[in-house]
DRENMARBA-698911 format. One record per residue (C-alpha): residue in one letter; x, y, z. Coordinates in steps of 0.001 Angstrom, whole numbers, plus 500000, padded with zeros to 6 digits. Layout:
<recs>
AXYZ ...
</recs>
This chain:
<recs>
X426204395669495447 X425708398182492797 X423632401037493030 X420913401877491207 X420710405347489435 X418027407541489643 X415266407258486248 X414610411044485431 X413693411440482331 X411903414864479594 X409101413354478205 X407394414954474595 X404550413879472654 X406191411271470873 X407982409591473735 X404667410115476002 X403630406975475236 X406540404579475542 X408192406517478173 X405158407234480388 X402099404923479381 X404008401742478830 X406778401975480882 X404460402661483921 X403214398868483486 X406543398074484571 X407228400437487193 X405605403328488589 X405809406496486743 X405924410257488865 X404841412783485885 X405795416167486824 X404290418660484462 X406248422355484960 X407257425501483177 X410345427699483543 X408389430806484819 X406978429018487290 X408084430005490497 X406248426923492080 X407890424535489944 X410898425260490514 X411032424890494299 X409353421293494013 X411812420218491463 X414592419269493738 X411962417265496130 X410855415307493532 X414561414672492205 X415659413910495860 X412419411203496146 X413432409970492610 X417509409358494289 X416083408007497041 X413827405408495298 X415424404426492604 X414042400729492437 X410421401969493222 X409467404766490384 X410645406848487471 X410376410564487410 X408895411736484070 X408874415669483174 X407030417499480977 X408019421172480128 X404384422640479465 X405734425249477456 X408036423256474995 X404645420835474718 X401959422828475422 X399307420375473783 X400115417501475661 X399076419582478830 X396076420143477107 X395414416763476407 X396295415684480013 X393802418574481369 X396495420792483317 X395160423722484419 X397693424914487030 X401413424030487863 X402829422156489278 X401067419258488855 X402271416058489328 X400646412507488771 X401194409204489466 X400520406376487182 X400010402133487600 X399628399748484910 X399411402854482558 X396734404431483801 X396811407872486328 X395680406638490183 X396521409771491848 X397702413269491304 X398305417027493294 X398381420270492297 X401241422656493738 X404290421910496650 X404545419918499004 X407397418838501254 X409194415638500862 X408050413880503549 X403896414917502323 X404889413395499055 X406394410355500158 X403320410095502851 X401293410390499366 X403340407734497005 X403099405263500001 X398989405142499919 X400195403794496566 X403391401855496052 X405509400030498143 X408690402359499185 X411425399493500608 X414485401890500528 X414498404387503339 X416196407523503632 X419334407767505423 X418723409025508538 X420159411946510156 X423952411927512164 X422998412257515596 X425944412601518689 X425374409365520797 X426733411324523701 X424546414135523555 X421564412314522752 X422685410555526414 X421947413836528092 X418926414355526004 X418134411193527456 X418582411633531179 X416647415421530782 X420408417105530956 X419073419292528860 X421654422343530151 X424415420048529446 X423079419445526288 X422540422549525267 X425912423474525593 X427367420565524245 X425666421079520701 X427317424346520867 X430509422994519434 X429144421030516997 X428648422129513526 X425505424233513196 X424153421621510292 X424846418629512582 X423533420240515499 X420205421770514225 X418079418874514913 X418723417579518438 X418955421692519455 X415718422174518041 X414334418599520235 X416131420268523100 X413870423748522895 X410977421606522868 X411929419532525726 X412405422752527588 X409284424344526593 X411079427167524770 X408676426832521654 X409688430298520597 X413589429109520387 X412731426102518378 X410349428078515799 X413161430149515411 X415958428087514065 X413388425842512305 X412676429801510671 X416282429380509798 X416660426613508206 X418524426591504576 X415863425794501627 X418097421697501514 X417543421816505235 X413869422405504790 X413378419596502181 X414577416678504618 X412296414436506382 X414047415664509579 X412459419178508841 X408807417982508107 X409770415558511941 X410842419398513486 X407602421309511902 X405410418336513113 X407009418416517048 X406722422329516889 X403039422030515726 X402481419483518432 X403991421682520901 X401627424253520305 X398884422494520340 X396829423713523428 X395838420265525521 X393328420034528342 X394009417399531212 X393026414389529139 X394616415283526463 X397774416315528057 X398548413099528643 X398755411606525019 X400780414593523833 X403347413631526095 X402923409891525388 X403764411491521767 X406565413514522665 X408044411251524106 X407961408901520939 X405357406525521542 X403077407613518844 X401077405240516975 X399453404313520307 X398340407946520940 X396936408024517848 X395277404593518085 X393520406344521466 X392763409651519940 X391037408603516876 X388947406440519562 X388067409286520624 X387751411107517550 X384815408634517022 X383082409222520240 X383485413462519053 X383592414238515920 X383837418038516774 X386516418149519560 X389220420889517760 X392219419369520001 X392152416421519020 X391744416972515264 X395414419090516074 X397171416272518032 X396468413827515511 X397371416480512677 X400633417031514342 X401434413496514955 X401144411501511858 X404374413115510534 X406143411842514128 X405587408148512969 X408509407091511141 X406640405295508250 X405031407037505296 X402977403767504602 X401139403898508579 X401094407568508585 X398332407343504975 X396817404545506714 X395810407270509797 X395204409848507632 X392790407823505811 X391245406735508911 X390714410270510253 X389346411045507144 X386942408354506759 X385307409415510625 X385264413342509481 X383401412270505936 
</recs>
């Protein structure tokens, strides 16, 4: 099977229209307007270029340097970068101003378009995850030890958690290389940190574990129940906060968002 390479494309004034407007009636078009001095820009570059590999059959990636075409930002009403729109059938349906991390934009693109290629996921020791598994978590700990640091990161910071050694876990997530931090695995890691933290009376205490322990989209199911039923409860606002990012598919996660949103509005 051949692969399919990445569409990243400059766009300028006179390619705007073929290269963004009518090629997005074809396939969805990612418009990324940024400038060199832009600090901002330049960390959300390599997210969107990673989301652009990733996807290849699903979107093109169309950039605009605002300061080699600074009245085409004009015309397209930019008045802070990044910003980054999406556009169907050549017209914009969506856009965002500033960074986010991979996994946010993905979360974003799904409310959208259909996103059939996953990521790879991460390399994970079978044996360790064993002890993981049977709450070894000593044996574990020890084990990931003589792994590679990059291999290991993951499942050591799963193993703080499991432990209740939050402050262990925030710490190598606080180490993480900038690559590191533009996985999905890191946005999974911030999400089980934040959910660890989260501070759950009795009821609640018992979906956050249901969560933790990876059965997620029916906590959520329950706590946006009751959500409903109180619109004002803080906790539960955090656990389902913390959990959409723990379920695996960008496409269900905007469907929950939405539906928290829609009972907060």
């Amino acid at each position: 099977m051949t692969e399919t390479k990445a569409q990243i494309i400059d766009v300028t004034a006179e390619t705007f229209m073929a290269e963004v407007i009518e090629k997005s009636k074809q396939l969805p078009v990612l418009l990324d307007f940024w400038a060199d001095w832009c600090e901002p820009c330049k960390n959300l570059t390599p997210i969107l270029h990673s989301i652009a590999e990733k996807y290849p059959d699903a979107l093109v990636l169309a950039k605009v340097d605002t300061d080699q075409e600074q009245m085409l930002a004009q015309q397209m009403g930019i008045q802070s970068l990044p910003t980054v729109a999406l556009l169907k059938g050549g017209q914009i349906v969506d856009n965002f101003m500033g960074v986010k991390s991979e996994g946010e934009i993905v979360a974003w693109l799904s409310e959208h378009i259909e996103l059939s290629v996953e990521p790879a996921a991460p390399v994970v020791d079978t044996n360790i995850q064993a002890l993981i598994d049977s709450q070894q978590y000593e044996a574990a700990l020890a084990a990931l030890l003589e792994l590679p640091a990059e291999q290991a990161v993951w499942q050591t910071i799963d193993v703080h958690l499991l432990m209740n050694n939050t402050d262990a876990a925030e710490k190598m997530f606080a180490g993480l290389s900038d690559e590191q931090l533009k996985t999905p695995e890191a946005d999974q890691a911030k999400a089980k940190i934040q959910l660890a933290a989260v501070d759950a009376n009795d009821e609640l205490g018992a979906l956050k574990q249901q969560i933790a322990q990876g059965e997620v989209e029916p906590a959520v199911q329950a706590l946006l129940a009751k959500l409903q039923n109180d619109l004002t409860n803080a906790g539960i606002k955090q656990l389902l906060i913390a959990s959409f990012s723990l379920l695996n598919d960008p496409k269900l996660a905007a469907q929950y968002r939405r539906r928290m949103g829609s009972l907060l509005n």
